[in-house]
N, CA, C and O atoms as a GROMACS GRO file, in nm:
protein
  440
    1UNK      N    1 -13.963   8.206 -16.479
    1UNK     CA    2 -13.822   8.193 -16.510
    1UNK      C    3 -13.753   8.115 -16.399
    1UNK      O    4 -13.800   8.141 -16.288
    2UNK      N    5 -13.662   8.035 -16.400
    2UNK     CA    6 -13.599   7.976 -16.343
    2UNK      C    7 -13.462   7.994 -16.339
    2UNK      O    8 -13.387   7.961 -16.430
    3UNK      N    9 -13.427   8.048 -16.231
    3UNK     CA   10 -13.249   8.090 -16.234
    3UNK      C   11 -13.175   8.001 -16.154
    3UNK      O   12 -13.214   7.985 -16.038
    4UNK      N   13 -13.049   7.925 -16.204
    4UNK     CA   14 -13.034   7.833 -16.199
    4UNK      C   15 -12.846   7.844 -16.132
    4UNK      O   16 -12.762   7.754 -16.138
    5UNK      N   17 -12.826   7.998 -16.068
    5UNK     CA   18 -12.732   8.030 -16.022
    5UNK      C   19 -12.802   8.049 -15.901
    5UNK      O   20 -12.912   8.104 -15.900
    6UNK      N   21 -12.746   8.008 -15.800
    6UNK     CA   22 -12.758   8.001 -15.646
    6UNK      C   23 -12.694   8.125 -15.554
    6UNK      O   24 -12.593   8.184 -15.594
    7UNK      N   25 -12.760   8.163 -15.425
    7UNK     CA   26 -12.626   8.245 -15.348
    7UNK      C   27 -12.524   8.152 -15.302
    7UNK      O   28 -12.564   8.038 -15.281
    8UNK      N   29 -12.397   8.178 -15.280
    8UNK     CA   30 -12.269   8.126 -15.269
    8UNK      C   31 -12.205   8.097 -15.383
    8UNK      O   32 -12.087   8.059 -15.378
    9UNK      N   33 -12.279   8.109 -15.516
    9UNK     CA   34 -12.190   8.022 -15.627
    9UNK      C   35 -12.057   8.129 -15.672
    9UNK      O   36 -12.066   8.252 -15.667
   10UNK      N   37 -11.965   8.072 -15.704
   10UNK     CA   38 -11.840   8.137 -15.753
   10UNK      C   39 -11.910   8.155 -15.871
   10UNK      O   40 -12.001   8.076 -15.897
   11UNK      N   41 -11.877   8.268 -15.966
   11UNK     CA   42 -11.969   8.348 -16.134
   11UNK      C   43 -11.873   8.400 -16.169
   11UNK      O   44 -11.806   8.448 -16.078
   12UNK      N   45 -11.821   8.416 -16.311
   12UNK     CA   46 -11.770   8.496 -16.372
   12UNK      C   47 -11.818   8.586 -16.451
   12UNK      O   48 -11.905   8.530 -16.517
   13UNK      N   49 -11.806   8.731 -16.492
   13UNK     CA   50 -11.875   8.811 -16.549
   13UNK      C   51 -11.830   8.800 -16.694
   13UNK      O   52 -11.713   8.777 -16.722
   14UNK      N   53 -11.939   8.821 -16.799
   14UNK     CA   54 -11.863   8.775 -16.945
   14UNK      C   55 -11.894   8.875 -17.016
   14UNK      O   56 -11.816   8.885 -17.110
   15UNK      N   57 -12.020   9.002 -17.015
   15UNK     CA   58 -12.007   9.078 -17.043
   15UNK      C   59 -12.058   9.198 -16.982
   15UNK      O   60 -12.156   9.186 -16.908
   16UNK      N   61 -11.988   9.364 -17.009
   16UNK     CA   62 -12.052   9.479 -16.935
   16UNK      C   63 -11.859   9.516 -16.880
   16UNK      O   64 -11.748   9.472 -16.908
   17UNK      N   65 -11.920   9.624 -16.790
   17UNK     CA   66 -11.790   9.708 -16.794
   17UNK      C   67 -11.702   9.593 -16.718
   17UNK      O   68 -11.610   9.569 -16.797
   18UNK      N   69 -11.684   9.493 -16.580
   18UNK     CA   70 -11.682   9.418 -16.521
   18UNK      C   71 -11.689   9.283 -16.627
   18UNK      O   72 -11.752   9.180 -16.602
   19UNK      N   73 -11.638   9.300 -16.708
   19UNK     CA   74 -11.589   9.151 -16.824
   19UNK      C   75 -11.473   9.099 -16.741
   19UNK      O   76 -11.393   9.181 -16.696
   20UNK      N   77 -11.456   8.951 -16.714
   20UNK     CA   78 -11.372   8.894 -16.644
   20UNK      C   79 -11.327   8.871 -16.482
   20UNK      O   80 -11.250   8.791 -16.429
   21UNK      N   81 -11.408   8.975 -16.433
   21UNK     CA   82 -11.424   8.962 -16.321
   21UNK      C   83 -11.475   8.813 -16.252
   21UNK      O   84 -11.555   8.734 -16.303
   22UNK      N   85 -11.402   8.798 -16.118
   22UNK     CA   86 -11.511   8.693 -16.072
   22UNK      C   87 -11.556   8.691 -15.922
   22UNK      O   88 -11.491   8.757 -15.841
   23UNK      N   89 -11.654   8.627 -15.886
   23UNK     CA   90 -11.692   8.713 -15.748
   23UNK      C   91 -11.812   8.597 -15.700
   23UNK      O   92 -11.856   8.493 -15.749
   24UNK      N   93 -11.822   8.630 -15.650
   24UNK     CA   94 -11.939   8.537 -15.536
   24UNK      C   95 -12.027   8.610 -15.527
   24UNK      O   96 -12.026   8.729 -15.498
   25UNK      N   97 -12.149   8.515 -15.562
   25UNK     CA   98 -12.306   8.576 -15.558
   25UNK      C   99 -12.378   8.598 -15.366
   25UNK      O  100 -12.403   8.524 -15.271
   26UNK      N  101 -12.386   8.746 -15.398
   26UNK     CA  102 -12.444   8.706 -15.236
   26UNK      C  103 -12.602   8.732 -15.214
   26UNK      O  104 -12.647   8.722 -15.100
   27UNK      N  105 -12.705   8.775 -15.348
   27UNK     CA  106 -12.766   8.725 -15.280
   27UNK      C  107 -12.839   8.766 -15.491
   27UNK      O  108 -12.787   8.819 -15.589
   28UNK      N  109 -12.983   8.700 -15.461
   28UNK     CA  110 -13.041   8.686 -15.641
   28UNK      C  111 -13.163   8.738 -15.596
   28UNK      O  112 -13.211   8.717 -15.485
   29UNK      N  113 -13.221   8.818 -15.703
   29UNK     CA  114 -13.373   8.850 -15.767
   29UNK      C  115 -13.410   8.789 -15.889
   29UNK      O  116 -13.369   8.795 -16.004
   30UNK      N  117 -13.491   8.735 -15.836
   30UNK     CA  118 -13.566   8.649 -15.951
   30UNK      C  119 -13.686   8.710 -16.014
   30UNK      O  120 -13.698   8.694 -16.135
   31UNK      N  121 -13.773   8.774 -15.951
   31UNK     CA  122 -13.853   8.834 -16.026
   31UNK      C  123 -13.761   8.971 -16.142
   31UNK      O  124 -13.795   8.998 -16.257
   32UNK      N  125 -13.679   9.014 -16.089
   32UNK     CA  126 -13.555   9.136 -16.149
   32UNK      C  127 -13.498   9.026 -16.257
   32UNK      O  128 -13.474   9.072 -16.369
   33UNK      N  129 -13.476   8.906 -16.239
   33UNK     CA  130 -13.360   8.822 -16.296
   33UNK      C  131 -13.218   8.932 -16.311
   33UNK      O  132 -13.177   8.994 -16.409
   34UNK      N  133 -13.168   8.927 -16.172
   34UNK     CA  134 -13.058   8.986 -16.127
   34UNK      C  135 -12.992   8.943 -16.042
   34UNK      O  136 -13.057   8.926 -15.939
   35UNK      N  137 -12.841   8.903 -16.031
   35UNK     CA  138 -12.767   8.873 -15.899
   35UNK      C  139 -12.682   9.003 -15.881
   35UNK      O  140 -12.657   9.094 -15.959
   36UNK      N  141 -12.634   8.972 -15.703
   36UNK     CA  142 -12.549   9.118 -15.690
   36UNK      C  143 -12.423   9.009 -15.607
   36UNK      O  144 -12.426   8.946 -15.501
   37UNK      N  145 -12.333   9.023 -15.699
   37UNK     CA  146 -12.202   8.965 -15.689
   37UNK      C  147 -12.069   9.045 -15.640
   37UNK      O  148 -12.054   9.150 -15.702
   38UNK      N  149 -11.980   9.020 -15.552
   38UNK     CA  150 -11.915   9.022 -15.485
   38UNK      C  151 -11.770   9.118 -15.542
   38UNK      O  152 -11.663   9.066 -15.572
   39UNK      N  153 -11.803   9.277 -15.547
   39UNK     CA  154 -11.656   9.277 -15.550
   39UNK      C  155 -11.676   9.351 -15.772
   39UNK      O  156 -11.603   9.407 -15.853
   40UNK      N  157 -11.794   9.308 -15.768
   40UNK     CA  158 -11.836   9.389 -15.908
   40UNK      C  159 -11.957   9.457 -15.913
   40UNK      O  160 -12.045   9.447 -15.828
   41UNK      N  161 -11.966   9.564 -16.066
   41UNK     CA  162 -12.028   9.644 -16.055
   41UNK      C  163 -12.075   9.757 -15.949
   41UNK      O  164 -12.186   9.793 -15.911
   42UNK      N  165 -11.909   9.810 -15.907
   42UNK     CA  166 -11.900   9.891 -15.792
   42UNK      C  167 -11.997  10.017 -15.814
   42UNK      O  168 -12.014  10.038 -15.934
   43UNK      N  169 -12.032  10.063 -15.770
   43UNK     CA  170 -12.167  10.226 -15.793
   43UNK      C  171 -12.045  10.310 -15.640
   43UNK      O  172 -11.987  10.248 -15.551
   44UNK      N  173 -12.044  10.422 -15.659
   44UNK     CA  174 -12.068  10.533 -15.574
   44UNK      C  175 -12.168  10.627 -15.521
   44UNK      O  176 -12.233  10.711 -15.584
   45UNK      N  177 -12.172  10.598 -15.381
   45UNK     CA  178 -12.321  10.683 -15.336
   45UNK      C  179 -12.277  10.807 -15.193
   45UNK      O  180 -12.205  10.809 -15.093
   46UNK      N  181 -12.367  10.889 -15.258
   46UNK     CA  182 -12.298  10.980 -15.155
   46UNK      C  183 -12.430  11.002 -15.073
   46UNK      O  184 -12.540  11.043 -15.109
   47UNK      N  185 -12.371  10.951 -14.916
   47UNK     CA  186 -12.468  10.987 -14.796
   47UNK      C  187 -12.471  11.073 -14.736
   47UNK      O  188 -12.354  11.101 -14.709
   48UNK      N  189 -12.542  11.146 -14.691
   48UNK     CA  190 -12.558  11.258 -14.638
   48UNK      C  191 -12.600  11.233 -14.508
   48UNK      O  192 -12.708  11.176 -14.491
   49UNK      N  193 -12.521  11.272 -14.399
   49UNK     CA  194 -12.534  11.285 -14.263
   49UNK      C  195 -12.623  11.222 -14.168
   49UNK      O  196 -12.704  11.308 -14.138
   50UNK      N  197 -12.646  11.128 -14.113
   50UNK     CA  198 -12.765  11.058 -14.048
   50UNK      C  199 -12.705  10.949 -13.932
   50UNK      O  200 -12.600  10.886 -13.944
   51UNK      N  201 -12.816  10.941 -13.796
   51UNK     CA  202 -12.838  10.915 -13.665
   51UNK      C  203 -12.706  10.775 -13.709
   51UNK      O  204 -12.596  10.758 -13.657
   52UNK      N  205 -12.773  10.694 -13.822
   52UNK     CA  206 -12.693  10.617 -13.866
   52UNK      C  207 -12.549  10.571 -13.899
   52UNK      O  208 -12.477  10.477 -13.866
   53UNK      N  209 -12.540  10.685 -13.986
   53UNK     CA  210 -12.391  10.716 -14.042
   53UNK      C  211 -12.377  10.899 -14.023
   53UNK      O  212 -12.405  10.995 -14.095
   54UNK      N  213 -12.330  10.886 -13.915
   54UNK     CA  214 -12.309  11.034 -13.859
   54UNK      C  215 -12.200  11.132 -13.921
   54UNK      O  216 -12.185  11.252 -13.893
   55UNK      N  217 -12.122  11.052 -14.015
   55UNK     CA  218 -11.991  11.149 -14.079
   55UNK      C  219 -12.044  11.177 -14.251
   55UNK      O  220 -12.013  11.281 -14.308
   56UNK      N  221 -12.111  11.090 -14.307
   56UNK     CA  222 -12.182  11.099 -14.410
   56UNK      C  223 -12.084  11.031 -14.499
   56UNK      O  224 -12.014  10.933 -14.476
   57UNK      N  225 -12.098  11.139 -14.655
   57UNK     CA  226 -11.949  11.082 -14.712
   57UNK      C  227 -12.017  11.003 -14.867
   57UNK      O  228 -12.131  10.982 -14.908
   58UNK      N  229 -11.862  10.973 -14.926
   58UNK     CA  230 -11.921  10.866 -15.036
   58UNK      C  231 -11.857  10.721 -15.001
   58UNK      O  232 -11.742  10.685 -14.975
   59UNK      N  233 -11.971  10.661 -15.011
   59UNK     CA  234 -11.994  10.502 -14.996
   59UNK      C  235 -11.959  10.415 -15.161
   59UNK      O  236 -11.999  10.448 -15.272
   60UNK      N  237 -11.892  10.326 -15.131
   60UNK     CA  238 -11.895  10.271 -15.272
   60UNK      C  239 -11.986  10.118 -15.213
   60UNK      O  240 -11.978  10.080 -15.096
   61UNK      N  241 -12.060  10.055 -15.308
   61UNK     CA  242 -12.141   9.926 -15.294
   61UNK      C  243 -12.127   9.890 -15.441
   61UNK      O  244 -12.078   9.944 -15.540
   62UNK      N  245 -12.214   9.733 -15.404
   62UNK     CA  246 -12.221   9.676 -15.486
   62UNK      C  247 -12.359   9.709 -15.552
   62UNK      O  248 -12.448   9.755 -15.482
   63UNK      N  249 -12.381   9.684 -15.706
   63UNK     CA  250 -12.494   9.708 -15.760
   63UNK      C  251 -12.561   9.576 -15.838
   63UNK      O  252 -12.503   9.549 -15.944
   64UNK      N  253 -12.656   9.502 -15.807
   64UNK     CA  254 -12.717   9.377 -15.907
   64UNK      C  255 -12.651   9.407 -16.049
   64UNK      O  256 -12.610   9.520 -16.077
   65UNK      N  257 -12.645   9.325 -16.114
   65UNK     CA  258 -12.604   9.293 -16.255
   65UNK      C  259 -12.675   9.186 -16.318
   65UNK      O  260 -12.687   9.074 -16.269
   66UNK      N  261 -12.722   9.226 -16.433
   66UNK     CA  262 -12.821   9.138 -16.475
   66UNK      C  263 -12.828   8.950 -16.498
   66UNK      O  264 -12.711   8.920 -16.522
   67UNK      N  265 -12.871   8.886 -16.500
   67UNK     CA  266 -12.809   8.703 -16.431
   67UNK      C  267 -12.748   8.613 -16.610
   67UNK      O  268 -12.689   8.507 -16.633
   68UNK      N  269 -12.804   8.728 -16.701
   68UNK     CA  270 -12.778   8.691 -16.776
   68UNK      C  271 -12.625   8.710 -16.840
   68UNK      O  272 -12.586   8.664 -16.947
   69UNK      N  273 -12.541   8.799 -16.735
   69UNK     CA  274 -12.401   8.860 -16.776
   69UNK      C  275 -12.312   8.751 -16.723
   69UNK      O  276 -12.205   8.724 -16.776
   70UNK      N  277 -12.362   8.687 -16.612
   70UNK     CA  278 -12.272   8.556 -16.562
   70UNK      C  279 -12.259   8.451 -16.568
   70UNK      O  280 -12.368   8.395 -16.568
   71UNK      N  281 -12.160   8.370 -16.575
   71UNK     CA  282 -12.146   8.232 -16.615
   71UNK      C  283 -12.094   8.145 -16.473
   71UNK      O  284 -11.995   8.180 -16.409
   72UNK      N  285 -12.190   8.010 -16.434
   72UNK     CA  286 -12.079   7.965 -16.308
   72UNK      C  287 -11.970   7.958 -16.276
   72UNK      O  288 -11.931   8.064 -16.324
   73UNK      N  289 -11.885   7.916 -16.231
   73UNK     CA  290 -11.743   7.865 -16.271
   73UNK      C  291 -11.741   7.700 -16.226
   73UNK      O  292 -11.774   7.643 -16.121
   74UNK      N  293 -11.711   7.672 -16.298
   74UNK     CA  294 -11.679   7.497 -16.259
   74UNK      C  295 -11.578   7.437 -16.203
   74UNK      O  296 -11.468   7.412 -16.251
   75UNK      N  297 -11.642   7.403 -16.041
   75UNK     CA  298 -11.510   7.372 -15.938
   75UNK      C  299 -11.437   7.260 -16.011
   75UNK      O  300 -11.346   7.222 -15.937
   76UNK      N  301 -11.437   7.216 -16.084
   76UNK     CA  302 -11.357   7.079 -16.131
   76UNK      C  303 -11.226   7.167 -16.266
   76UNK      O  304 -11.105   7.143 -16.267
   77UNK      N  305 -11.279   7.236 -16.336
   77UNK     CA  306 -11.210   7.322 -16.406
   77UNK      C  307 -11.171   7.468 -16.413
   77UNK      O  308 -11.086   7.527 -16.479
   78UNK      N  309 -11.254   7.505 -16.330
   78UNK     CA  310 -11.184   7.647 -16.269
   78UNK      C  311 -11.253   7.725 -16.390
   78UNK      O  312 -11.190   7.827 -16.416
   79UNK      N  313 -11.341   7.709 -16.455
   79UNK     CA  314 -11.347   7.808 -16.593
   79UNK      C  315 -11.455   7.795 -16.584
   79UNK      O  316 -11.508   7.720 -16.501
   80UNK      N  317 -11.532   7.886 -16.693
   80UNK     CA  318 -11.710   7.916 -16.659
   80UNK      C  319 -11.751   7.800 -16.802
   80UNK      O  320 -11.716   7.756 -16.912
   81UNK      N  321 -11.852   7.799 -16.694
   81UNK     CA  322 -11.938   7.710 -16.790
   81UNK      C  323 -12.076   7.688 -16.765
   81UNK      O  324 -12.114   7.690 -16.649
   82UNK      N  325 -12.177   7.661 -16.880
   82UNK     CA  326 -12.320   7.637 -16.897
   82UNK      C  327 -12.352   7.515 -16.782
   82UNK      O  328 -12.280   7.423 -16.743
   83UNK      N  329 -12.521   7.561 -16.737
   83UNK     CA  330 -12.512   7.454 -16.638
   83UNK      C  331 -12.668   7.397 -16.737
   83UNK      O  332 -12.724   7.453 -16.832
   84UNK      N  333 -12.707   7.240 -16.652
   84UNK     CA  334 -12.800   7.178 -16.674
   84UNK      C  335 -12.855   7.094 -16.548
   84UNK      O  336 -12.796   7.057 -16.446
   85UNK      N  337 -13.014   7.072 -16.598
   85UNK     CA  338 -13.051   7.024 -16.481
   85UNK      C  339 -13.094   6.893 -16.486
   85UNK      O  340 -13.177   6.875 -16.575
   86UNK      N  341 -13.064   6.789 -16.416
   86UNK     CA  342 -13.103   6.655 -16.418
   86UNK      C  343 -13.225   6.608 -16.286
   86UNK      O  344 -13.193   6.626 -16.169
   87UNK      N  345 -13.355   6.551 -16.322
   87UNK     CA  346 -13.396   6.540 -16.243
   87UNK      C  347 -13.368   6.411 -16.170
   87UNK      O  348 -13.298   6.342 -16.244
   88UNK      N  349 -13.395   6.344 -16.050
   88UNK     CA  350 -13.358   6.194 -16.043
   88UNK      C  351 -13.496   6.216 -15.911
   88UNK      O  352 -13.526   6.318 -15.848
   89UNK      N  353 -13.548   6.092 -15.906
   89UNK     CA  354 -13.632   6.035 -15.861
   89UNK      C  355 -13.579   5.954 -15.728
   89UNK      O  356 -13.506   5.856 -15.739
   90UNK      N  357 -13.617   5.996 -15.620
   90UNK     CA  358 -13.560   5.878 -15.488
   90UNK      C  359 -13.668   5.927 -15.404
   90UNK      O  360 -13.710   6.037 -15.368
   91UNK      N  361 -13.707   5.766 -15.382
   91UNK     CA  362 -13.836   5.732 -15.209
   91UNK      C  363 -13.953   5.816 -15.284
   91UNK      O  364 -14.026   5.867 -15.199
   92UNK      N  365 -13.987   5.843 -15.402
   92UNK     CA  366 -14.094   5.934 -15.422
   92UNK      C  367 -14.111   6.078 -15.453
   92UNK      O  368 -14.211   6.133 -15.499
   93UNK      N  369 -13.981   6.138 -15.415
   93UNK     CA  370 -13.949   6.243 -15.434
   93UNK      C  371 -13.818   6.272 -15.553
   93UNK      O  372 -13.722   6.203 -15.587
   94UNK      N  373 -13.877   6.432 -15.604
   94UNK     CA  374 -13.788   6.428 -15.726
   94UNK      C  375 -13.675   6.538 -15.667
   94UNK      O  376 -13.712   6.618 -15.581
   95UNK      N  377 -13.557   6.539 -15.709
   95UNK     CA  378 -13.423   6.553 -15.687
   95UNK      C  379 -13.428   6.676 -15.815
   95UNK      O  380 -13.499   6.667 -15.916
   96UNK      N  381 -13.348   6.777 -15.787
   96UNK     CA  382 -13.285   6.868 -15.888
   96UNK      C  383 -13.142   6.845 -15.874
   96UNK      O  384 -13.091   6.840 -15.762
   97UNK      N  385 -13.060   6.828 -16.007
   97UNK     CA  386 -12.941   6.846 -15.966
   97UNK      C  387 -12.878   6.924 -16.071
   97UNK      O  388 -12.897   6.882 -16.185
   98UNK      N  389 -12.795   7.047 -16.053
   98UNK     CA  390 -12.711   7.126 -16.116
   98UNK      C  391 -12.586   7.044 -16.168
   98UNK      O  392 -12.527   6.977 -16.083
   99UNK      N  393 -12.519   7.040 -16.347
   99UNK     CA  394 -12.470   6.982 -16.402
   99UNK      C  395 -12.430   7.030 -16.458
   99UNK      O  396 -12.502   7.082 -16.543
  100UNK      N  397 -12.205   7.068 -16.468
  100UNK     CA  398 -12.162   7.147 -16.575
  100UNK      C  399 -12.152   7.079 -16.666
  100UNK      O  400 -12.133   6.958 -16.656
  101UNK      N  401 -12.166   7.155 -16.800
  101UNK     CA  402 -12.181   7.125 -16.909
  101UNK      C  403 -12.067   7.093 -16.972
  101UNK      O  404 -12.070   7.012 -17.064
  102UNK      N  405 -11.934   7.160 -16.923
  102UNK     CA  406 -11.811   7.113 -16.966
  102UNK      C  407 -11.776   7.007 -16.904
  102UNK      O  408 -11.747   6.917 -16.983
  103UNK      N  409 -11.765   6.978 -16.797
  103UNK     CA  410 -11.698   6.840 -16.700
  103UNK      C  411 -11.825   6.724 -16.694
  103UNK      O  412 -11.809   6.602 -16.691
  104UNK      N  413 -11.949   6.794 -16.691
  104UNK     CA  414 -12.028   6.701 -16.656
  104UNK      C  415 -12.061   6.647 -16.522
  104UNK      O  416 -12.135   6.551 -16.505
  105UNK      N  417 -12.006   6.708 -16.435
  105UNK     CA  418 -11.963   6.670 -16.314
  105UNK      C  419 -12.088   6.771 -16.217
  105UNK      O  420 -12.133   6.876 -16.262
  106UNK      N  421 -12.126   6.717 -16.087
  106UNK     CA  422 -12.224   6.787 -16.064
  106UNK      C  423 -12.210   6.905 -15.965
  106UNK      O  424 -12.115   6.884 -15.889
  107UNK      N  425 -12.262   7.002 -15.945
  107UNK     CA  426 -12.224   7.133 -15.873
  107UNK      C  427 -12.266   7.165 -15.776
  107UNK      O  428 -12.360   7.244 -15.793
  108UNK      N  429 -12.236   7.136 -15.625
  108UNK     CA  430 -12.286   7.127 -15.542
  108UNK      C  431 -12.253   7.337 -15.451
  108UNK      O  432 -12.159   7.417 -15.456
  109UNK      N  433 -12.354   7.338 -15.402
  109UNK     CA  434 -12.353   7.429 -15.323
  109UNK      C  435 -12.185   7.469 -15.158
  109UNK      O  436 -12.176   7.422 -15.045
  110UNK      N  437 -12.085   7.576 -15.240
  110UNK     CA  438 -12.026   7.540 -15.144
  110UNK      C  439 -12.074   7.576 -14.953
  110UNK      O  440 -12.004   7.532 -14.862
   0.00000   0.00000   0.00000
């Protein structure tokens, strides 16, 4: 499988409890085909006392969400959209390049 959302990309969530949300990917599983994005799919965890975290308590984090719930967002239009990949050829070597599907315009890593 090939996942074709990066860490850093701005994502919007399109479906699950977190519909509309948008957030920054910070980091992807690819064998999971899962990203864990920024600010969604909050979980509550309750820690219990340690050398670590000495007061304990409940922790809220972030939880992966599956890669198929998010859509990029397209810096040229601000709105989510399907991406594509163009290969290009230079000095011998082949080039990947990420391409929204609405603008057409290409999506560089911020």
């Amino acid at each position: 499988m090939k996942m074709l959302i990066k860490k850093n990309d701005i994502v919007k969530v399109i479906s699950g409890d977190d519909k509309g949300k948008e957030g920054r990917v910070i980091e992807t599983h690819l064998k999971k085909a899962r990203v864990l994005v920024e600010g969604v799919n909050i979980h509550k965890r309750h820690m219990r006392k340690s050398p670590a975290n000495p007061d304990g308590g409940i922790m809220e984090r972030e939880f992966p969400i599956a890669y198929s719930n998010v859509m990029l967002i397209d810096p040229e239009t601000k709105k989510a959209t399907r991406i594509r990949t163009e290969r290009i050829e230079k000095d011998g070597k082949t080039q990947v390049k990420r391409i929204a599907v609405k603008s057409g315009k290409e999506i560089k890593l911020p």
